[in-house]
Every structure is written in C-alpha cells, then in structure tokens.
C-alpha positions in Angstrom: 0.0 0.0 0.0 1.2 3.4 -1.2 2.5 5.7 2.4 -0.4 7.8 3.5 -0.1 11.3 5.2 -0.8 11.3 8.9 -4.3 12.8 8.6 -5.2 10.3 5.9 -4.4 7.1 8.0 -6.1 8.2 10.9 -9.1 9.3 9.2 -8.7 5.6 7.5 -8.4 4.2 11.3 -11.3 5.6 12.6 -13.8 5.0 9.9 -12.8 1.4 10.4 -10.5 0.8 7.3 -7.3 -0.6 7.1 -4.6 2.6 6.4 -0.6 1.7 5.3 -0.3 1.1 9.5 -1.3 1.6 12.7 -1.8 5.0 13.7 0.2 6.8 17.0 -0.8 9.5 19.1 1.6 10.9 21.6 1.1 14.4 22.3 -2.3 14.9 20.4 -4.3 15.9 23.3 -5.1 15.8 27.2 -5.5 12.3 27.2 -1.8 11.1 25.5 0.7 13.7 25.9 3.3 13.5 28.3 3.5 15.0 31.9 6.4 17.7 32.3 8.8 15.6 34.0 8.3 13.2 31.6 8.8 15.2 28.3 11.7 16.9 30.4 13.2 13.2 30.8 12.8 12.3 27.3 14.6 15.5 25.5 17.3 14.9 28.3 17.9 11.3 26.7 18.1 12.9 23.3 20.5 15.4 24.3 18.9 18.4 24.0 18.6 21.0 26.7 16.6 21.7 29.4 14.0 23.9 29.1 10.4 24.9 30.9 7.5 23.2 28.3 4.4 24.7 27.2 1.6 23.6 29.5 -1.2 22.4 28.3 -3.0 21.5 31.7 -2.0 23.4 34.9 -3.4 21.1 36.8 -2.5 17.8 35.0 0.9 19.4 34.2 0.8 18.5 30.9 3.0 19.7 28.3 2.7 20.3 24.4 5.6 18.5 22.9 7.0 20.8 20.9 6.9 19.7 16.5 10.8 18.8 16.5 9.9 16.0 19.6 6.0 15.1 17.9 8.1 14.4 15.1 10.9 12.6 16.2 7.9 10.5 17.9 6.5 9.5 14.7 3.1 10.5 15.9 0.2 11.3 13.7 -1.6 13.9 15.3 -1.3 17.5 16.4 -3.0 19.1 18.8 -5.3 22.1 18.7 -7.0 23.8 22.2 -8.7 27.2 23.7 -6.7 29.6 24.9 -6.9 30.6 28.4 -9.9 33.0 30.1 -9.5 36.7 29.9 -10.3 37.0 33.9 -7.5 35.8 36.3 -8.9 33.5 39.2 -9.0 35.2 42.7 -5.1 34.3 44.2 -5.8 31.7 47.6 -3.6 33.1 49.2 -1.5 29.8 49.7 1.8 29.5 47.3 0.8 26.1 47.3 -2.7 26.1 45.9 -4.5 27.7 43.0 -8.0 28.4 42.3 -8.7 27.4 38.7 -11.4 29.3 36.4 -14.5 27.8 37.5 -13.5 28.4 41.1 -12.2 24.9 41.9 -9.1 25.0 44.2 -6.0 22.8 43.9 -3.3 22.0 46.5 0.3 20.9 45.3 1.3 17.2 46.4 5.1 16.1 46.1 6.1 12.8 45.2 9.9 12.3 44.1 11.2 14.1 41.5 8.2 16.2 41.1 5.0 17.1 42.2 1.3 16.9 41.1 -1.9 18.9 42.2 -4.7 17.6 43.7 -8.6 18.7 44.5 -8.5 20.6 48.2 -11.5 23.1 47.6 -15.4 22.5 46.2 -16.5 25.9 46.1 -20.4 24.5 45.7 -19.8 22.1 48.2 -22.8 23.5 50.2 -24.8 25.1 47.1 -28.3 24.9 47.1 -29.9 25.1 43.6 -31.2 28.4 44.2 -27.4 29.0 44.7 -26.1 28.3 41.0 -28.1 31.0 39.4 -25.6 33.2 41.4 -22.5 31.1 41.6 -19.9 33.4 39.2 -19.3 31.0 36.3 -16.6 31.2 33.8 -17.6 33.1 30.4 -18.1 30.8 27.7 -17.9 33.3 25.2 -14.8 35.0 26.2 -12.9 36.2 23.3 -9.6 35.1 25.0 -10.6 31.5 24.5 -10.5 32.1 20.7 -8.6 34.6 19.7 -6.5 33.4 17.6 -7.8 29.9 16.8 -8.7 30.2 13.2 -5.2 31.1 12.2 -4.1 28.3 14.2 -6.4 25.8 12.9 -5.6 27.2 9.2 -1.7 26.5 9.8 -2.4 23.3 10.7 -5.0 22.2 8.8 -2.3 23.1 5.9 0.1 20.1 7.4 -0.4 16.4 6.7 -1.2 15.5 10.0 -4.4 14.8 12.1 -5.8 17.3 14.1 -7.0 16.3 17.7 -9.4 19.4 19.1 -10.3 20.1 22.5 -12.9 23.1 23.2 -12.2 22.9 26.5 -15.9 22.9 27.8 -16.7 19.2 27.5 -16.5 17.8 30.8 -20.1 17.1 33.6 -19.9 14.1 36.1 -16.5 15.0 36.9 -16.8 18.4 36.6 -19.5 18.3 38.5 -17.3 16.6 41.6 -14.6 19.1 41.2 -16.9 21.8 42.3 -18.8 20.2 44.2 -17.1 17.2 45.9 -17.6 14.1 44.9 -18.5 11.9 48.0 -21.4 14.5 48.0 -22.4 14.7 44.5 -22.9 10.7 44.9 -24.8 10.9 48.1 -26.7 13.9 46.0 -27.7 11.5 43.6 -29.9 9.8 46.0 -30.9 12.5 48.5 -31.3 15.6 46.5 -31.7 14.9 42.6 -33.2 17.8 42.2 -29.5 19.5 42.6 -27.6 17.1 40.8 -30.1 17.6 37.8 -30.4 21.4 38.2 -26.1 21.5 38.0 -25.7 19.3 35.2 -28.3 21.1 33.3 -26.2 24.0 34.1 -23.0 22.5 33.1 -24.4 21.8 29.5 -25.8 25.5 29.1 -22.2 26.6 29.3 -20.3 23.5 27.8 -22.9 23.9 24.5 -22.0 27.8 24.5 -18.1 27.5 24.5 -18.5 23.9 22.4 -20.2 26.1 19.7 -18.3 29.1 19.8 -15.3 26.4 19.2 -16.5 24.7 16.7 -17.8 27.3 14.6 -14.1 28.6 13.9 -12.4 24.9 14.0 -15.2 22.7 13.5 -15.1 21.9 9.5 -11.1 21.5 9.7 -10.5 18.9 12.5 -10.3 15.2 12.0 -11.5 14.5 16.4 -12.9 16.4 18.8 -12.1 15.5 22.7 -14.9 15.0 25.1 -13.7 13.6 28.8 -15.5 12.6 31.8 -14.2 9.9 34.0 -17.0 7.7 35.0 -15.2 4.5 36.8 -12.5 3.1 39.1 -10.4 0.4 38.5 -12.4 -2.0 39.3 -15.8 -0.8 38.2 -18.3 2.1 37.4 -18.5 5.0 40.2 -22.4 5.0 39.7 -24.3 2.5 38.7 -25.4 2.0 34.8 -29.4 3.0 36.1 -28.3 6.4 37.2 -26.5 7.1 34.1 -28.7 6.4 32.1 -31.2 8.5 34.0 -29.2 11.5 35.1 -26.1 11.9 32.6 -27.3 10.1 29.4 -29.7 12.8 28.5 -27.1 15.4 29.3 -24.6 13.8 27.2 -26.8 13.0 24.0 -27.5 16.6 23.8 -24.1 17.9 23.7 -22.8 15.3 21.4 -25.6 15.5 18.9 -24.5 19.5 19.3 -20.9 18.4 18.5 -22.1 16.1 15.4 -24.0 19.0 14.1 -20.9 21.5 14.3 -18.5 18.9 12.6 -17.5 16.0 10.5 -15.0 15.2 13.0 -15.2 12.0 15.1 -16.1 12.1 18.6 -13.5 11.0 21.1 -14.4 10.3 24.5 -11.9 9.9 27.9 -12.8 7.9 30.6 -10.5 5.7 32.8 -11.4 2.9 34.1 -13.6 -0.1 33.5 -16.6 1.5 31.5 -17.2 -1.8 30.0 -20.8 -2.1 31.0 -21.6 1.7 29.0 -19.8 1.1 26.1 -23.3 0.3 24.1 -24.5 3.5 25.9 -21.7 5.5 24.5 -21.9 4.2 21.2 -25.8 5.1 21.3 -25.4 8.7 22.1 -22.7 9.3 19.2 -19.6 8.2 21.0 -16.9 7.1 17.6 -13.8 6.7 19.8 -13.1 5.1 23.1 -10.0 6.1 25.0 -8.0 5.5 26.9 -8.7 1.5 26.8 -7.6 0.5 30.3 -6.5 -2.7 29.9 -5.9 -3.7 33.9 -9.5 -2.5 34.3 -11.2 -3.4 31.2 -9.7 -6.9 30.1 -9.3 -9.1 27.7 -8.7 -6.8 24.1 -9.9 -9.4 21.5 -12.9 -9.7 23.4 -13.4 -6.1 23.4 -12.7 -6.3 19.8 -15.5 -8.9 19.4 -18.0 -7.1 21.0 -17.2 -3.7 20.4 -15.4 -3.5 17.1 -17.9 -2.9 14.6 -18.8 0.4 16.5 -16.4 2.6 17.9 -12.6 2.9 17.9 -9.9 1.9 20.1 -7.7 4.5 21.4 -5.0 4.1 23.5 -4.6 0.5 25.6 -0.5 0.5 25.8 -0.7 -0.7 29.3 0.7 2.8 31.7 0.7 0.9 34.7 3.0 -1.8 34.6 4.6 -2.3 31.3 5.5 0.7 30.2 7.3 2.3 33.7 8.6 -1.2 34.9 8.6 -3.7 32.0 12.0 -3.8 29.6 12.0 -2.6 26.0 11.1 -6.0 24.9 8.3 -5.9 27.0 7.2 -3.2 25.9 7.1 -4.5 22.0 5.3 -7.1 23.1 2.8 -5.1 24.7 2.3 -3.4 21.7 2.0 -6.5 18.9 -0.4 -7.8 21.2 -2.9 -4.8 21.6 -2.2 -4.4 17.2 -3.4 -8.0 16.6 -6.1 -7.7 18.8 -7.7 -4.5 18.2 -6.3 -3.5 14.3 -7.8 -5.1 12.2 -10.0 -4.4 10.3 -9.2 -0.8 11.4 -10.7 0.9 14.4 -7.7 1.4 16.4 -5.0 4.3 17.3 -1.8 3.1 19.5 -1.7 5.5 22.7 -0.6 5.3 25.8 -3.2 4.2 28.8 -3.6 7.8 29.9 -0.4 10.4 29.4 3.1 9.4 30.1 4.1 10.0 33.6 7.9 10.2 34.9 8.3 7.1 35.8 8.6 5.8 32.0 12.3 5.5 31.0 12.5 7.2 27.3 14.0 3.7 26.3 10.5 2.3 26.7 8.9 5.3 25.4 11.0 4.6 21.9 10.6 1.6 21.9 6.7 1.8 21.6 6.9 4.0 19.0 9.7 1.7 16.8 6.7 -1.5 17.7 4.1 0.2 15.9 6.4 0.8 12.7 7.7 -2.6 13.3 3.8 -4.8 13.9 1.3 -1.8 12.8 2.2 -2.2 9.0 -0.8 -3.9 7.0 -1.6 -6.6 5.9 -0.9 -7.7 10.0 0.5 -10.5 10.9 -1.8 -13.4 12.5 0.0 -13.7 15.1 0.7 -11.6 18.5 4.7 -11.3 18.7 
C-alpha cells in the first residue's frame, strides 16, 4: 500500500479501514501527551537541553511537545485547544494552591522528583440550587478563549497530519465533583436529585455555548474532537449503569448530537477505568472513539474487539501501569503487537498510551513503543501476537 499522510491514516483508522499502518498519538491531546517531568526526561535522553514546556493543563501538568519532539515520535496527530480566560482567578492566598477558572481550588502534592496537584476546595460544596443562578461562572464566550484559533487551525490544517481538538468545555460528572465534591455529588444523587439535575443542566448550558463558539471557527477543519468525563474506578463504574442512564445520558446525547452537528470530525471520549458495562450506551449517544482503553480494568482486548469493534474505535490500551514504567524494552514491544493483533484489524484502532506518560517511564521504553508500531502496525498484520 502506497505511504499515507498522517491525517489520511487516521481518518482511515477511525472509519474502520485498514490505512498503510497503525496510527500513534503521543502528544495529540489531554489524554496522551506527556506529563512535564516526563517530556523533560525524554529531551534529556536525546541530548537536548533543558528547558520549561508549554503547558497544556495546569493542573494535570501537561505539556505540548513541541513539533521537533511530535516528530521525532513519529506521531500522527497535532493538537489544537482554547486559549486561556481573559479574567484571572482570585489568588488563595496559599503559594501552594490555586483556584482554577470555575472556582475549583488545587493543593500541590510532592512525590519524588516532582509534584502533582490535587482537589482541596469545592466551592459549591454546600450550594443549594437556588445557589447556581448566582454562583460566578466562567464566560463561555470570552474572546480570549479564541482569539487566535482560526489562524491556528488554518496552519495546521495546511500540514499532513491529524488534528486532535479540545474546546475545553466538554467535561459534567467529573466536573460536576470538582466543584462540588464528589463523596457529595454521589450521596446527592440519591438525596437531592433535584440539585444534581439542576447543575448538570447548568453545566451543558455553558459547555454547548463554548463547544459552539469552538467549533464554529475549527469545526469543519478537525479530524477528532475530545470530550472527557471519567466515569469509573479500577475496578468498576462510580455510579451505577441505572443512574447514568437516568441523570447523565440525556445530558450527554444533547451535547454530542450538538458536537455532530458543528463537525465532520469523530467524537472521542476519555474515561479511565472499567466502563465496560456503558460502552453500548456510549456508542448510542454518538460516541466514535473510546480512550484511553484501560487494559488492567477493562480486560481481555480481543474480546473487546469482538463485542465492540464494529462500532467505535480503540484508542489508547499500551498498558501505563506496569509495562511501560517497569517492563524492559522488549516488554514493551510485546505489549504493543499484542494490543495491534487484537484490536487492528480491520481498522478501528490508534496506539496511545493508557492515559499520558508520567515520569516514571524510562525514554528507552517510550522509543521503543513508537519503533513497535512501525515494526507490527504495517498492514496486511501478521496473524499472530509477537
């Protein structure tokens, strides 16, 4: 098969054909870019020299690789995001906390060789519902958040590779437990559903505003569009599939079918965890691709191919928690023919990492994921896992 451009074998990927290969993402969005410590650690191993990176979540610490590094990476995508708000968050008061822009406040938490930052303050943790018509919410239409996006979007769209968009308002359940808490917003969903209702309803007024606004400049040029929510643990779903279905489907459906109707772009959706038991739900309410494919919590990938193939796309599922931090380069190939034969063919799947690269994954390993998709991701595949 004759080499494709970047954008053209993704777009092949996720319309479930078979491109020249496999697809990679590292550093396409919020879900598979590298933390700062990490990206710092992998220029080191290449020799180049030290120097702050471009953030593109304060408090996820993540950092935009820059095109030399997205490059050397071999990966297919590019990202594209807001800008930040016009209106600086009230200071805390505490050099070791921040407030963000809706009002959320986080608390730095060192771990060696770095730190991350954590929820410490709900500001609607004892809201009423008579309460959010006056709680100050970020500006959805702020003309910071764009300015400058079609250019961007033009610049890139000129390049050959896929852009990965993020509007930046696209996030409820887990919003919704950043401001409010989220050992109350579940004990809300049985004792006052009124409130839980009332802020989600809230939330989509002012994710469909800045979605719009978004995809109005970018939405006919981008290839995905990032929606995120985590909805599950490790070992299962933080709410049951009933409540879903009754309080954050309908929420959901809306904004996507908003997002389908601004763009030809696929839908992308983040949630860790085992979200095995929504997946159908997903798929119904215009979900195209699943990431990040947690493969300690989800299981067996050639049964989720089985079930699950026909319908949305696997992104992600290089395993984050073992192999790639504490498992040899070898290991690491391994890892990746295996998740190829399962969930490639026939299309429908992008390699990423489970979740962005954190600092404890040696650059060797890194690499060496990258050279295992050039070396197992080429179609026709081979039958056979190693």
């Amino acid at each position: 098969m004759a080499e494709m451009t970047s954008r053209e074998r993704v777009w092949a990927a996720v319309n479930h054909e078979e491109p020249d290969r496999v697809p990679l993402d590292l550093g396409g969005g919020g879900s598979t870019t590298l933390v700062v410590e990490a990206y710092q650690r992998l220029e080191a191993f290449w020799g180049l020299p030290r120097r702050e990176p471009r953030i593109m979540s304060k408090a996820f610490r993540l950092a935009y690789l820059e095109e030399e590094a997205l490059v050397r990476l071999g990966s297919d995508t590019r990202p594209l995001g807001v800008k930040g708000f016009s209106r600086t968050p009230s200071p805390t008061g505490d050099p070791d906390t921040f407030r963000d822009a809706w009002g959320v406040v986080w608390r730095r938490a060192q771990y060696p060789g770095g730190y991350y930052w954590e929820l410490h303050g709900h500001p609607l943790a004892e809201a009423t519902v008579s309460d959010l018509d006056r709680y100050p919410w970020p500006d959805p239409l702020d003309p910071a958040l764009t300015a400058g996006l079609a250019e961007e979007v033009q610049a890139l769209r000129a390049g050959p590779y896929a852009i990965m968009a993020d509007g930046g308002f696209k996030s409820f359940w887990e919003l919704g437990y950043m401001l409010r808490g989220l050992e109350q917003l579940l004990v809300d969903l049985v004792a006052d559903p009124e409130f839980v209702t009332a802020l989600m309803e809230k939330l989509l007024e002012l994710n469909l505003a800045g979605t719009r606004r978004f995809l109005e400049i970018a939405g006919p040029h981008i290839q995905v569009f990032r929606a995120a929510d985590d909805l599950a643990t490790q070992n299962g779903l933080l709410i049951s599939p009933e409540a879903y279905r009754a309080v954050l489907k309908p929420v959901y459906k809306r904004y996507f079918d908003q997002v389908h109707a601004l763009t030809p772009a696929k839908l992308f959706y983040h949630s860790c965890g085992c979200v095995n038991e929504l997946v159908g739900d997903l798929v119904e309410i215009g979900v195209d691709i699943l990431n990040p494919v947690q493969v300690t919590a989800m299981g067996d990938t050639a049964r989720l191919k089985e079930r699950f193939g026909s319908q949305v796309t696997f992104w992600g599922a290089i395993d984050t928690q073992e192999v790639l931090p504490h498992g040899t380069p070898a290991d690491v190939e391994r890892e990746v023919a295996h998740r190829i034969h399962d969930l490639a063919p026939g299309g429908g799947y992008v390699v990423a990492s489970v979740h962005n690269v954190q600092p404890d994954v040696p650059p060797e390993n890194l690499l060496a994921m990258t050279a295992a998709v050039r070396k197992h991701g080429r179609y026709p595949l081979a039958r056979s896992g190693g």
